[in-house]
C-alpha positions in Angstrom: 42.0 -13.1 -6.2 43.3 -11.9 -9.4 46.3 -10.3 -9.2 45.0 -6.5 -9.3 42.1 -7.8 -6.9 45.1 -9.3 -4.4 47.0 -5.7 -4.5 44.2 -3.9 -3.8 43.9 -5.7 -0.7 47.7 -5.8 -0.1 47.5 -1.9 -0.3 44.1 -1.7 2.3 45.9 -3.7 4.8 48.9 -1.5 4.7 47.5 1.4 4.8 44.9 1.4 7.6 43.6 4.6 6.8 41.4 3.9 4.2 40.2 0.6 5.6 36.9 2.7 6.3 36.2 3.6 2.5 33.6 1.6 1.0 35.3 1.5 -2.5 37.9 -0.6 -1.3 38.1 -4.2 -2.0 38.0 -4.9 1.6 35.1 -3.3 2.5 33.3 -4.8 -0.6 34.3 -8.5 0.3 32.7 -7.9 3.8 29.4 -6.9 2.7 29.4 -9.2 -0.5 27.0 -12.8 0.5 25.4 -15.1 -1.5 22.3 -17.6 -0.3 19.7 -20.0 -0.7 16.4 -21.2 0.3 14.9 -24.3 0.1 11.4 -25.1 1.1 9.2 -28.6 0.7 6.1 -28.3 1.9 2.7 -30.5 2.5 -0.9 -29.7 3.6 -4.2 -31.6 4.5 -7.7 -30.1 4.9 -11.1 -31.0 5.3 -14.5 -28.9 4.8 -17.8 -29.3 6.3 -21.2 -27.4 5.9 -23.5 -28.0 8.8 -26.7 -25.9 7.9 -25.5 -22.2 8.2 -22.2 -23.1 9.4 -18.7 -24.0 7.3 -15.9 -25.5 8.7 -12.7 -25.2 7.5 -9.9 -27.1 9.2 -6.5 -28.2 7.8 -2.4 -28.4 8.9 0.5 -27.2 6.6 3.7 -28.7 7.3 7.0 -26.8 5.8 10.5 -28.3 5.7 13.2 -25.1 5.2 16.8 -25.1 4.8 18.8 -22.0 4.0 22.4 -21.5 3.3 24.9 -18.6 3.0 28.3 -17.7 2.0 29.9 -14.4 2.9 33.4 -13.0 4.2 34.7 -12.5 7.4 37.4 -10.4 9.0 40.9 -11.7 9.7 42.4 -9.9 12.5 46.1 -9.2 13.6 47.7 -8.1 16.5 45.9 -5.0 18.5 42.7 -5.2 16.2 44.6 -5.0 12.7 43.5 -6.1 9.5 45.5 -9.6 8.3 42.7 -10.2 5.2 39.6 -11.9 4.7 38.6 -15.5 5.2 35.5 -17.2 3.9 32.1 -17.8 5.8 29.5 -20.1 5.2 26.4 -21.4 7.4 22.9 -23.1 7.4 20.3 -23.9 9.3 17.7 -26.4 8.4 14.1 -26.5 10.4 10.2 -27.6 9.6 7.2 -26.0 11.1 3.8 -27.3 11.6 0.7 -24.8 11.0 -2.7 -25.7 11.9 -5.4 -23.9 11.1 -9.2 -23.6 11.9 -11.7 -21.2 10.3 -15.6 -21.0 10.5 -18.2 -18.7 8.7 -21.6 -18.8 9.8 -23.9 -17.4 7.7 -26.3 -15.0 10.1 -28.5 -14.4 7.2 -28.2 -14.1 3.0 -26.3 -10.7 3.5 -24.6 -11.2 6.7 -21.7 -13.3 7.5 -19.9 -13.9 11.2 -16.2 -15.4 10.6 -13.4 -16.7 13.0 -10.8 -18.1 12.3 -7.5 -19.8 14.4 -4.8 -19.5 12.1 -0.3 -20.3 12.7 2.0 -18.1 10.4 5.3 -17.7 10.1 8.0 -14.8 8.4 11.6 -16.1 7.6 14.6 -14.0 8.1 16.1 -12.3 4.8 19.1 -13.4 3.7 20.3 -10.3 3.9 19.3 -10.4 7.5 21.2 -13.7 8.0 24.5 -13.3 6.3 27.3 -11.9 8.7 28.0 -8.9 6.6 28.9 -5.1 7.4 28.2 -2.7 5.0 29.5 0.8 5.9 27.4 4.2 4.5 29.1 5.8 2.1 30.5 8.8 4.0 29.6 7.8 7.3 31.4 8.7 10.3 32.0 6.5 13.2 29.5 8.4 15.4 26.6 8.5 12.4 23.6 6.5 14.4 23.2 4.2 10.9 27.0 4.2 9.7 27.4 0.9 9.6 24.2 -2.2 9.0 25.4 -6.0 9.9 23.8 -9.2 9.7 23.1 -12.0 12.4 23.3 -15.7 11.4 21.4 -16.5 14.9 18.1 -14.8 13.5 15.7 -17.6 13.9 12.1 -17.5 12.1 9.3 -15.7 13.5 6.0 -17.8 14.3 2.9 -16.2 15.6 -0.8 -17.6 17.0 -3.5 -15.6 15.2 -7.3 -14.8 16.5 -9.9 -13.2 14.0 -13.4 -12.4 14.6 -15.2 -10.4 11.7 -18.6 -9.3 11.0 -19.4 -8.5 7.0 -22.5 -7.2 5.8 -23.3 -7.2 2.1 -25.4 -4.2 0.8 -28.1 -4.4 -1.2 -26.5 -2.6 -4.3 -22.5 -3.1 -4.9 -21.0 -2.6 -1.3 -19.5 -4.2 1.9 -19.4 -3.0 5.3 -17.1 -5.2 7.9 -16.0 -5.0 11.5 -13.6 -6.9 13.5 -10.8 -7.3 16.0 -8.4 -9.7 16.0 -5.1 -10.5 18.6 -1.8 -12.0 17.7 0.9 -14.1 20.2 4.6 -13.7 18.2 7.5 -15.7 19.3 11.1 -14.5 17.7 10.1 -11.1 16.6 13.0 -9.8 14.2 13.6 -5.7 14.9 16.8 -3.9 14.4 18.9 -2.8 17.6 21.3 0.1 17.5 24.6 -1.4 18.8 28.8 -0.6 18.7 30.7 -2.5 16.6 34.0 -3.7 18.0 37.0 -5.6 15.7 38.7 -4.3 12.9 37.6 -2.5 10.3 35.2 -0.7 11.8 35.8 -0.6 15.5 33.8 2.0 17.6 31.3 2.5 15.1 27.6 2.6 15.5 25.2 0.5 13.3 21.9 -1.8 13.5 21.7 -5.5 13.4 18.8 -7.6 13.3 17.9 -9.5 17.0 14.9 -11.3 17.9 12.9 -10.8 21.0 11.6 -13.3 23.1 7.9 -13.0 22.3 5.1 -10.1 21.5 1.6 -9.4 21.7 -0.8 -7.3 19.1 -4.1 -7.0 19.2 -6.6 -4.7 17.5 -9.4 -3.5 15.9 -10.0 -2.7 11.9 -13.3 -1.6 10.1 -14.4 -1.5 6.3 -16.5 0.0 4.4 -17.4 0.2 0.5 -20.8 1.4 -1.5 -21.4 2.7 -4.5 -24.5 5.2 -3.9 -26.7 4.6 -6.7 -30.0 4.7 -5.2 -28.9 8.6 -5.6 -30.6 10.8 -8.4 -29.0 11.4 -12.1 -25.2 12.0 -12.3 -24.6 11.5 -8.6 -25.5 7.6 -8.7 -22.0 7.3 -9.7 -20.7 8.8 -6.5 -19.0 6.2 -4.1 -16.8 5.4 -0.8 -13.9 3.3 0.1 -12.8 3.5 3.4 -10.8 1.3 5.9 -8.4 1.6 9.2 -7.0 -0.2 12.1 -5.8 0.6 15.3 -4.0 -1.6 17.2 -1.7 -2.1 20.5 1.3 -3.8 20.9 4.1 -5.1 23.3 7.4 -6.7 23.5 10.5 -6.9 25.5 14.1 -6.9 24.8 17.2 -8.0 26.8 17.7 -4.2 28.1 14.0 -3.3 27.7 11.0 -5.0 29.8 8.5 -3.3 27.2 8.2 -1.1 24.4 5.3 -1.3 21.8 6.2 -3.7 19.1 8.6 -1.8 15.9 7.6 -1.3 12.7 3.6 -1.2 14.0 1.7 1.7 13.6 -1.4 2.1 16.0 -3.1 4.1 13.4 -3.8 3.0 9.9 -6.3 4.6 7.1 -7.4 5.2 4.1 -10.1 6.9 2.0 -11.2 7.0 -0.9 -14.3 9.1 -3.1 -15.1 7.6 -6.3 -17.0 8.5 -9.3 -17.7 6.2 -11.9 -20.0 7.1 -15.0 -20.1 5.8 -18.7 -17.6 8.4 -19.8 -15.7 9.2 -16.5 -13.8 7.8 -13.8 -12.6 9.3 -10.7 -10.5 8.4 -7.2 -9.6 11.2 -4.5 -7.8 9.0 -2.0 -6.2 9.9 1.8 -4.0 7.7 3.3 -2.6 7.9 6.7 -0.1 5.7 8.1 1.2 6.5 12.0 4.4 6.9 13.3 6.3 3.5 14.6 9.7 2.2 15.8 12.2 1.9 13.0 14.7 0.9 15.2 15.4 0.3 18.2 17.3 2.4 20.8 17.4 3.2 25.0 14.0 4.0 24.8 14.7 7.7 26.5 13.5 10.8 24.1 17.8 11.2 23.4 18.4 12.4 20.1 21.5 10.2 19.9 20.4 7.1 21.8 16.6 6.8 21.4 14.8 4.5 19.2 14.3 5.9 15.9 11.0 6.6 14.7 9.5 6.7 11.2 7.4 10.4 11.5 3.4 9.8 10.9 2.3 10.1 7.2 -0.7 11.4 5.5 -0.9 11.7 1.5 -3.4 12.7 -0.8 -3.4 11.2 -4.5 -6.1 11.2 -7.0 -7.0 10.2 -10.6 -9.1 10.7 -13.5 -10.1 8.7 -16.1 -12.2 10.1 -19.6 -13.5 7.7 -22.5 -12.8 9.3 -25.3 -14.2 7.1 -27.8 -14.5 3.0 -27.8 -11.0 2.8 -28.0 -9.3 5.8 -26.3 -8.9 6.6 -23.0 -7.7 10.1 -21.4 -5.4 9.2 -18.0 -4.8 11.4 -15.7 -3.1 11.5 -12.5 -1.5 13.3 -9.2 0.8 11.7 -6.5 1.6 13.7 -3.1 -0.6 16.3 -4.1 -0.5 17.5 -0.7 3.6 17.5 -0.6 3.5 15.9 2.7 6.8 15.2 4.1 8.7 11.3 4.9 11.5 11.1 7.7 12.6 9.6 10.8 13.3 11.3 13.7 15.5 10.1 16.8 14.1 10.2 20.7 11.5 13.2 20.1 9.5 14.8 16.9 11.8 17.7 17.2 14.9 15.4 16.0 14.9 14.8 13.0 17.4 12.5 11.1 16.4 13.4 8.2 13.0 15.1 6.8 12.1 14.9 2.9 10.0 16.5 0.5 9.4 15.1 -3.3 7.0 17.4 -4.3 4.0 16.6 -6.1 3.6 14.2 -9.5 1.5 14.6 -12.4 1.2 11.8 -15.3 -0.9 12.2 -18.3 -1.7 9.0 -20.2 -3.6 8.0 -23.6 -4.4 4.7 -23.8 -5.7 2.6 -27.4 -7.4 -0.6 -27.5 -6.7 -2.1 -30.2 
């Protein structure tokens, strides 16, 4: 500490009262980490064509070691502030992911792909430090006042099955189908918990956990083509469209099941296009469906439930004019349909908090040189 850093403090730990403001030093020291990553990695494959068929096989192997330093509460008698002390941790572990993919090539246009594939998605540092960081303003009772880390987050791995069907269209164009099922082990959510010790006792927050295991599985569909076999101007007109649907499960230590957070059953998006020697358009729709941003009881509550992002569907489009050679004419509109982003808490009819940004509108020129 310098000396106005080690008054500071002095001052927050005699005056308990303001050991909740996020301004002060102690409240900045327990949310302040630093960290590294490490990775050393190795892989081996071999390919195969067997007539119609290729093989791809291989194994990756990863080596990771992560480290973090961060700050810790010292406490006193009957949950009283004493100071900070310094924490550090690591964890060092290697994973092994073997992999298998075929295509088989049905005919010149058609393709049939599976593949067997191991993944894997680290914690965040973020994630892993033990920090609290308090909201500025929140009160004890706010559902997100305070956000902590967990330095027991371990990795999550998953098992991965694909099966796809693409078909290549005659002029530019793709159309594909497939489903596909995944087996997670460690999935990283964030539970709503109480925090209890000094400074910060009785208030509610989010952590990152882990769950034991989870399932998705699914379906998605493609499909792209330009439509020139169409007469004159509307050759140019085209169609970009995907989506997925999917289903999912877990289980927590106070929940036998719940669909997994953060997964939306419904995903989309279209798109029109134009393209023509002078001009350039995209109209575009996406949709994204509502999922668990964190986890609660599970009952509709608006103060205990799980927290939901609210479904969202946004329209955005953009035009492009050649002037000349050189110069281009850009323009372009974001949200033009004003839809709305938010959460809401147990039911649709609680909202935490529900946002409009309007819409945008750029207007570019653009010179080659």
């Amino acid at each position: 500490f310098s000396p106005a850093e080690q008054q500071s403090e002095d001052y927050v730990i005699n005056n308990p009262v303001l050991v909740v403001d996020p301004t002060t030093v102690l409240a900045a020291k327990l949310a302040t980490f630093t960290g590294s990553e490490r990775i050393a990695s190795g892989y081996v494959s071999y390919s195969i064509d067997v007539n119609a068929a290729h093989l791809l096989v291989g194994v990756r192997a990863e080596q990771t070691n992560t480290s973090y330093d961060a700050f810790g509460a010292m406490h006193g008698p009957n949950k009283t502030i004493a100071g900070t002390a310094p924490l550090n941790g690591a964890k060092s572990y290697m994973n092994v992911f073997p992999n298998a993919q075929l295509r088989y090539a049905l005919d010149e246009q058609t393709n049939l792909r599976v593949a067997l594939t191991t993944s894997m998605a680290r914690p965040l540092y973020s994630d892993l430090a033990p920090t609290v960081t308090l909201a500025a303003g929140a009160l004890p009772t706010d559902r997100n006042a305070i956000s902590a880390g967990n330095p027991d987050l371990k990795p999550m791995t998953a098992w991965n099955q694909d099966v796809m069907l693409e078909h290549f269209l005659p002029a530019v164009g793709l159309v594909s189908a497939g489903v596909f099922a995944k087996q997670i082990s460690n999935y990283i959510y964030q539970q709503s918990f109480t925090y209890s010790g000094a400074p910060y006792d009785g208030y509610n927050g989010t952590r990152p956990q882990n769950a034991t295991s989870g399932t998705l599985s699914g379906v998605e569909g493609a499909w792209q083509e330009r439509f020139d076999f169409l007469p004159g101007a509307l050759s140019g007109l085209g169609l970009d469209a995907n989506g997925t649907w999917t289903q999912s499960n877990t289980s927590t230590p106070t929940r036998t099941s719940m669909n997994l957070p953060r997964q939306a059953k419904w995903n989309y998006n279209m798109a029109s296009t134009y393209a023509g020697d002078l001009l350039t358009a995209r109209v575009t729709v996406q949709y994204n469906g509502s999922y668990i941003y964190k986890v609660g009881d599970g009952t509709p509550s608006p103060t205990s439930g799980d927290t939901y992002m609210m479904p969202h569907t946004q329209v955005d489009a953009s035009v492009n004019v050649s002037v000349n050679d050189r110069t281009q004419l850009v323009l372009q509109g974001l949200n033009l349909n004003n839809a709305a982003f938010g959460y809401y808490t147990g039911t649709s009819l609680s909202f935490v908090q529900k946002e409009f940004y309007g819409k945008t509108a750029t207007m570019a020129v653009r010179y080659h040189l």
